[in-house]
N, C-alpha and C positions, 0 to 999 in steps of 0.2 A: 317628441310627440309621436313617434314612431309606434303602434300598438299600446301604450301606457294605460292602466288599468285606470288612473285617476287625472286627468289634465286641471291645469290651475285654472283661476274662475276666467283671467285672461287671456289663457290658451283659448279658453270655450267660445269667449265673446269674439275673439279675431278671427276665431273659424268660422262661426256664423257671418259674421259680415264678409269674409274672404268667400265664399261657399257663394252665396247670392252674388256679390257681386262679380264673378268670375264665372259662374255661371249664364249670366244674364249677358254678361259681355261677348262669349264663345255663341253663344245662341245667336244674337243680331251682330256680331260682327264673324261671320264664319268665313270672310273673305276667300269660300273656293276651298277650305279645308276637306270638310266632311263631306264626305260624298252623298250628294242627295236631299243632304241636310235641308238643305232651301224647302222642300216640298214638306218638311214636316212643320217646320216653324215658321213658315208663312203668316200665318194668325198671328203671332206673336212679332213681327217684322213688322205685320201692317198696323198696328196695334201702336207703335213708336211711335212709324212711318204720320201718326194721327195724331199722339198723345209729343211730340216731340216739336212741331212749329207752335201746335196751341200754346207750348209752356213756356217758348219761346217769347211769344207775341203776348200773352196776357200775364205774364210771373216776372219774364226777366226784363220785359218790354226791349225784347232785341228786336232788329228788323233784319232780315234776310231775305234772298227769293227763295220760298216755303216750299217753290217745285222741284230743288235740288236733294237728291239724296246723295249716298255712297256712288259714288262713280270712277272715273280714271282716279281721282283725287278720294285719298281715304280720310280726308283733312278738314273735311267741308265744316259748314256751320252746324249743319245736322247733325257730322258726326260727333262735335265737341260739346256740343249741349245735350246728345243722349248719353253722353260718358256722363255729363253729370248727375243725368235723370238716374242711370243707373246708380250712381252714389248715394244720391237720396236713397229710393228703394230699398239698395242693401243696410241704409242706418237704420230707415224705418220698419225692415222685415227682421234684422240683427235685435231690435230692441222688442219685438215681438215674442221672437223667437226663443229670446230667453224669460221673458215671461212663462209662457206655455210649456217651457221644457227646462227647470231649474233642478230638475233631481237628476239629470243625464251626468254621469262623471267623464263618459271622453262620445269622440264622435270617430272612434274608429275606423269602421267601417265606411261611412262617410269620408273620409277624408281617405281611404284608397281609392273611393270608385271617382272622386274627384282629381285624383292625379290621374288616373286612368282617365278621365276626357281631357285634361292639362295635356298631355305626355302625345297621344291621338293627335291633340290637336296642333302639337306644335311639329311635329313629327310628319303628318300630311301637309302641312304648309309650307311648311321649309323645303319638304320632296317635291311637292308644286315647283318650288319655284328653281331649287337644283336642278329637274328633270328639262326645263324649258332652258335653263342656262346652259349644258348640254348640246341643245340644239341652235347654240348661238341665237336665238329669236327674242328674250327680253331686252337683251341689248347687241343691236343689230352690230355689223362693221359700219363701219362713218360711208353715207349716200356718198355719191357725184357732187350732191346739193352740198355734203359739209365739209367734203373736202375743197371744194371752192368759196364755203362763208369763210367772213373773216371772224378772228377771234370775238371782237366787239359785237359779233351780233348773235353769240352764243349766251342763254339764259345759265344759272349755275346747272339746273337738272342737266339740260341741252348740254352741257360740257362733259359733266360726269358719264354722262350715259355715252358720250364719245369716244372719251378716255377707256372705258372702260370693259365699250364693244368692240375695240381695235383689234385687241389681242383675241383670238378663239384660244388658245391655250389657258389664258388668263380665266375665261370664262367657264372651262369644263373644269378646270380647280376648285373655282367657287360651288359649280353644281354639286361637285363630287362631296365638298365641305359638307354644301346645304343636307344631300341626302343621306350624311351619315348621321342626320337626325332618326333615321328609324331606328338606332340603337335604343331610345325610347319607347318601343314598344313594346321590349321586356325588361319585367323588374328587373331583374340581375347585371342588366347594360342602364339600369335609366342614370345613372349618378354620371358615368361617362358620357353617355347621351346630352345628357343636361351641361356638361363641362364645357362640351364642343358646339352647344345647340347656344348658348350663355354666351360663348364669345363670339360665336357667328352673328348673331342677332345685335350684339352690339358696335359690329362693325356696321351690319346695315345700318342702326340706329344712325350712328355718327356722318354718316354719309346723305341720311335722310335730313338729319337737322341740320347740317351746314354746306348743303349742297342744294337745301330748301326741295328736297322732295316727298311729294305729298300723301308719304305713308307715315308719319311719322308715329302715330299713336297706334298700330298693328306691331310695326317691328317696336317698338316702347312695353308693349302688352306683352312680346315672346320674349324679350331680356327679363319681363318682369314672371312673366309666368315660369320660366328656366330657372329662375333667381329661387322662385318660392319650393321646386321640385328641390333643390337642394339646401334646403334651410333645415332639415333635420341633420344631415350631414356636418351641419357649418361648423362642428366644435373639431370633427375630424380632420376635414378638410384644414382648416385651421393650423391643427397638430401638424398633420404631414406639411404640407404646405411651406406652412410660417415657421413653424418650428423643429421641423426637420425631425420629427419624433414618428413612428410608428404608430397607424392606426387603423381604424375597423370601421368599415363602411357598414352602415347596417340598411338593408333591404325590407321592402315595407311587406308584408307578411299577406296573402290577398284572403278573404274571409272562405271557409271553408263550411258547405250546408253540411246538414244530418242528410238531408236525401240527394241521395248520387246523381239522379237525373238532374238536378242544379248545378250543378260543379261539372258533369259533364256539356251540360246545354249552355253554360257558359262558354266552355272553350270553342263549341263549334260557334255558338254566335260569335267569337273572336274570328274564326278563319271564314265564315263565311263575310262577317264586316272585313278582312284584309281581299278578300278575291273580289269583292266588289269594288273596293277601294282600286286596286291592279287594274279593274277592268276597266274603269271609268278612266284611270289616268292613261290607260292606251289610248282609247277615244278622243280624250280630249287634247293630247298631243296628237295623235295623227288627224284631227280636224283642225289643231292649231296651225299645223305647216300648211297643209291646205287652202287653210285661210288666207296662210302672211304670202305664202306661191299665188294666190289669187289676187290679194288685193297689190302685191310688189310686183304684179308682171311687168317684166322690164321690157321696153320699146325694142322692137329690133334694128333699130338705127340709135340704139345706148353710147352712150358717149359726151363729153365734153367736147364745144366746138367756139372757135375763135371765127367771127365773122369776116370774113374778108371782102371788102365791095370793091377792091381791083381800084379805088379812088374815085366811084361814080356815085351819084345818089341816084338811090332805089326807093321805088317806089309802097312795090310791097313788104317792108322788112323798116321799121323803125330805124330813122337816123342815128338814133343814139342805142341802140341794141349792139351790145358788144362782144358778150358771149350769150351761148344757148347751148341750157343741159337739157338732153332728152334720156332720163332716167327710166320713169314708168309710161306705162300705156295713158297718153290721153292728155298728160299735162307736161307743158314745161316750162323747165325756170329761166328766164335771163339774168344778163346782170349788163346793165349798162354803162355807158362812159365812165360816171363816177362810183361807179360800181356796186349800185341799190337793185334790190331784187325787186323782180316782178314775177308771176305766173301767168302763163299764157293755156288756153285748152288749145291742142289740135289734135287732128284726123289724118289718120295715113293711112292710105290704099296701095296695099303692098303688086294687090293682083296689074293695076294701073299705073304703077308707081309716081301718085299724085301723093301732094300733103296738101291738105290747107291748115293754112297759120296763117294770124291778123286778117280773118275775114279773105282769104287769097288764095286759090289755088294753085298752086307751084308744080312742074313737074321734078323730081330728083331722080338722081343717078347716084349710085357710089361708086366710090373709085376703090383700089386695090388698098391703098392705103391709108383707106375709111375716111376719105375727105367725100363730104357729099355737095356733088354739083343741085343747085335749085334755079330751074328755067320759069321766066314768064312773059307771056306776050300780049304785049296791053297793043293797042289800033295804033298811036303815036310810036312805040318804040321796046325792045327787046331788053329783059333785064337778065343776067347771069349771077347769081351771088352763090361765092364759096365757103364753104362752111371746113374750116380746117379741123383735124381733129387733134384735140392734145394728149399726149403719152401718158395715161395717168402711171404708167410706170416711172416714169421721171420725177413725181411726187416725189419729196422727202420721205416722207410718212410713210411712202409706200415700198420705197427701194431700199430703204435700211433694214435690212433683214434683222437676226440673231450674229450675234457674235462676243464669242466665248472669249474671244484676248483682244485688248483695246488696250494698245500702249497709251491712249487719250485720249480723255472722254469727250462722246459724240454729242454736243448738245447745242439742237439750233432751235 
C-alpha cells in the first residue's frame, strides 16, 4: 500500500472506513495526547457528549446514568456505545465516500498524513504516561494503608497497581519503554517505533483485561493503531522474522509540494507542534508532583501505631480500636480487633500539641522512639493511652532488599 500508483478496490474501501473511523476515534478519545487538542475539538466532543445517551436511550434502549462520561474509568458506558457510534459513522461515511469518489486509484497522500496523526498520537501517549512512570506517581510505592490491608481486601486493579508500584526500578524501565515511542515521530524510526510501541501496549492491554483495569479500549486502540503502522511491512517483517530470510523495510515517502513555502512551513509547523508538545508536558508534570505533594501531604506524626491502653478502658479512644495509621494530613485509618477498616477525620495542633480524634481533644507527646503519649482529663478521671509505633522496616516487603545469589528461593 505504500505509494502505489493503483490500490485494489478493497484496498480503497478499508482505507475509507479505517480513515473515518480512526480519525473520529483520536479526536474524541485524545486521552491527554495532543496537546491543546481539547480546545479545538470541543464542538465536536460536546457533539457525542449529546448525540451518544440520546442513541443510547431511544436506538439501543440502554439505560445508564447519562451524567457519566470519560473519567478515571476509560471503560464507561458512554465510552462503549460511542465506539459504536463511531463504527456506524465510519460504514455510513465509507459507503458515501466511495460513491462521490470512484475514479480515485490510491489515497496516498491520505494515508501519510494519517499515520502522521497515528504515529503523534501514539507516540505522545505512551511519553505521557513513561514520563509520569519516571516519577514513580502513576503507581505509587504501597501506603501504610496497604501495607497493613490484608490480601482479601485488595480489588484486581488495587493489587496490580501494588505490585507494581513497589519496585521504583521496575517503574523507570517501563517509563523508559513507554518513551521510546518517540521513535515514531520519524519515518525512518516508525517501523521500529511501532515494534516496541506493538509490544508495550499489549502488555498494557493484558494487564488492563485481566487485572480489570478500566482502560481497556485506549491501550486496545494503541496495539491496534501500532498493528495498522506496520501492515505495510507485514510481508517483510514476516520474511525476516519467520523466515529467517533477508529483507527491506520500506519507508512511506511524505508528499512533496511544487511550492517551497509548503514543504518548508510544513517542517516548522512540525517543530513548532514538538516544542509546544515539550512545553506543555514540563507543565504538566511539574503540576502533577505539585499536585500528588499536595493532595499526599503526609501527617507529621506518620506512622503505624499499635494501641496500648496499659489494660484500662478508655474513654476517648474506641474499645475495639486496635491500630491507627496516621498517613496524610486530616484523615486516619483504623483497624480494629477483627481487624475491619474504618476512617476517622482528625485535627492536630502541632503549635499546642493537641489532636482531636473521635470528637476529643487529647494532649500528645512523642517520645524518642516515635511512641506517642495521648493525655485526657475528663472531671471523674485521667486517661493515658500509648500509641506504640511499629518498625515498618521490619515489614517483609520492606526489608528484603535486591540480592544477586540466593542459594534458596525467598518466597513468603
Amino acid at each position: 500500500m505504500i505509494n502505489q500508483l493503483n490500490w485494489t478496490k478493497s484496498e480503497r474501501i478499508a482505507f475509507r472506513f479505517a480513515f473515518i473511523l480512526i480519525l473520529t476515534f483520536i479526536i474524541e478519545k485524545n486521552n491527554g495526547a495532543y496537546p491543546l487538542f481539547e480546545i479545538i475539538t470541543k464542538p465536536i466532543v460536546y457533539l457525542f457528549q449529546e448525540l451518544t445517551p440520546w442513541f443510547a436511550k431511544n436506538i439501543l434502549k440502554y439505560n445508564y446514568d447519562y451524567s457519566i462520561y470519560t473519567n478515571g474509568s476509560g471503560d464507561t458506558s458512554y465510552d462503549w456505545i460511542s465506539l459504536l457510534l463511531f463504527i456506524i459513522i465510519a460504514s455510513i461515511a465509507c459507503v458515501i465516500w466511495g460513491i462521490l469518489d470512484q475514479k480515485r486509484t490510491n489515497y496516498n497522500t491520505l494515508y501519510y498524513y494519517l499515520t502522521v496523526f497515528i504515529r503523534y498520537y501514539i507516540a505522545f501517549m505512551l511519553f505521557n504516561y513513561g514520563a509520569i512512570k519516571l516519577l514513580h506517581a502513576q503507581m505509587p510505592p504501597p501506603t501504610l494503608n496497604k501495607l497493613m490491608q490484608p490480601l482479601h481486601e485488595f480489588s484486581p486493579m488495587g493489587l496490580a497497581w501494588t505490585f507494581l508500584g513497589f519496585s521504583k526500578g521496575y517503574n523507570i524501565f517501563m517509563g523508559i519503554v513507554e518513551i521510546m515511542a518517540v521513535l515514531l515521530l520519524f519515518r525512518k524510526t516508525m517501523v521500529l517505533g511501532a515494534l516496541i510501541t506493538m509490544a508495550t501496549s499489549i502488555n498494557i492491554m493484558t494487564v488492563n483485561y485481566f487485572y480489570d483495569v478500566p482502560v481497556k479500549m485506549i491501550s486496545t486502540a494503541l496495539f491496534a493503531f501500532s498493528l495498522f503502522l506496520l501492515l505495510p511491512n507485514f510481508k517483510a517483517l514476516y520474511a525476516f522474522f519467520i523466515l529467517g530470510k533477508s529483507a527491506e523495510i520500506r519507508t512511506i515517502d511524505k508528499p512533496v509540494y511544487s511550492k517551497t513555502w509548503i514543504n518548508k512551513g510544513l517542517i516548522a509547523l512540525k517543530i513548532i507542534f514538538l516544542v509546544v508538545f515539550i512545553v506543555t508536558q514540563f507543565f504538566s508534570l511539574s503540576n502533577t508532583q505539585k499536585m500528588i505533594s499536595e493532595y499526599f501531604k503526609k501527617s507529621s506524626i506518620n506512622g503505624i501505631f499499635k494501641i496500648d491502653r496499659q489494660g484500662k478502658s478508655q474513654k476517648s479512644i474506641p474499645k475495639d480500636w486496635n491500630y491507627v495509621i496516621f498517613e496524610f494530613e486530616g484523615t486516619l485509618i483504623t483497624r480494629d480487633t477483627n481487624y475491619q477498616k474504618g476512617y476517622q477525620q482528625y485535627i492536630l495542633d502541632e503549635r499546642t500539641k493537641e489532636i482531636t480524634i473521635n470528637n476529643y481533644k487529647l494532649k500528645y507527646s512523642v517520645e524518642k522512639n516515635g511512641d506517642i503519649i495521648m493525655k485526657k482529663k475528663f472531671p471523674s478521671h485521667h486517661e493515658e493511652i500509648r500509641l506504640v509505633k511499629q518498625r515498618q522496616q521490619d515489614f517483609e516487603l520492606l526489608k528484603r532488599g535486591f540480592n544477586l545469589i540466593q542459594e534458596h528461593p525467598y518466597n513468603r
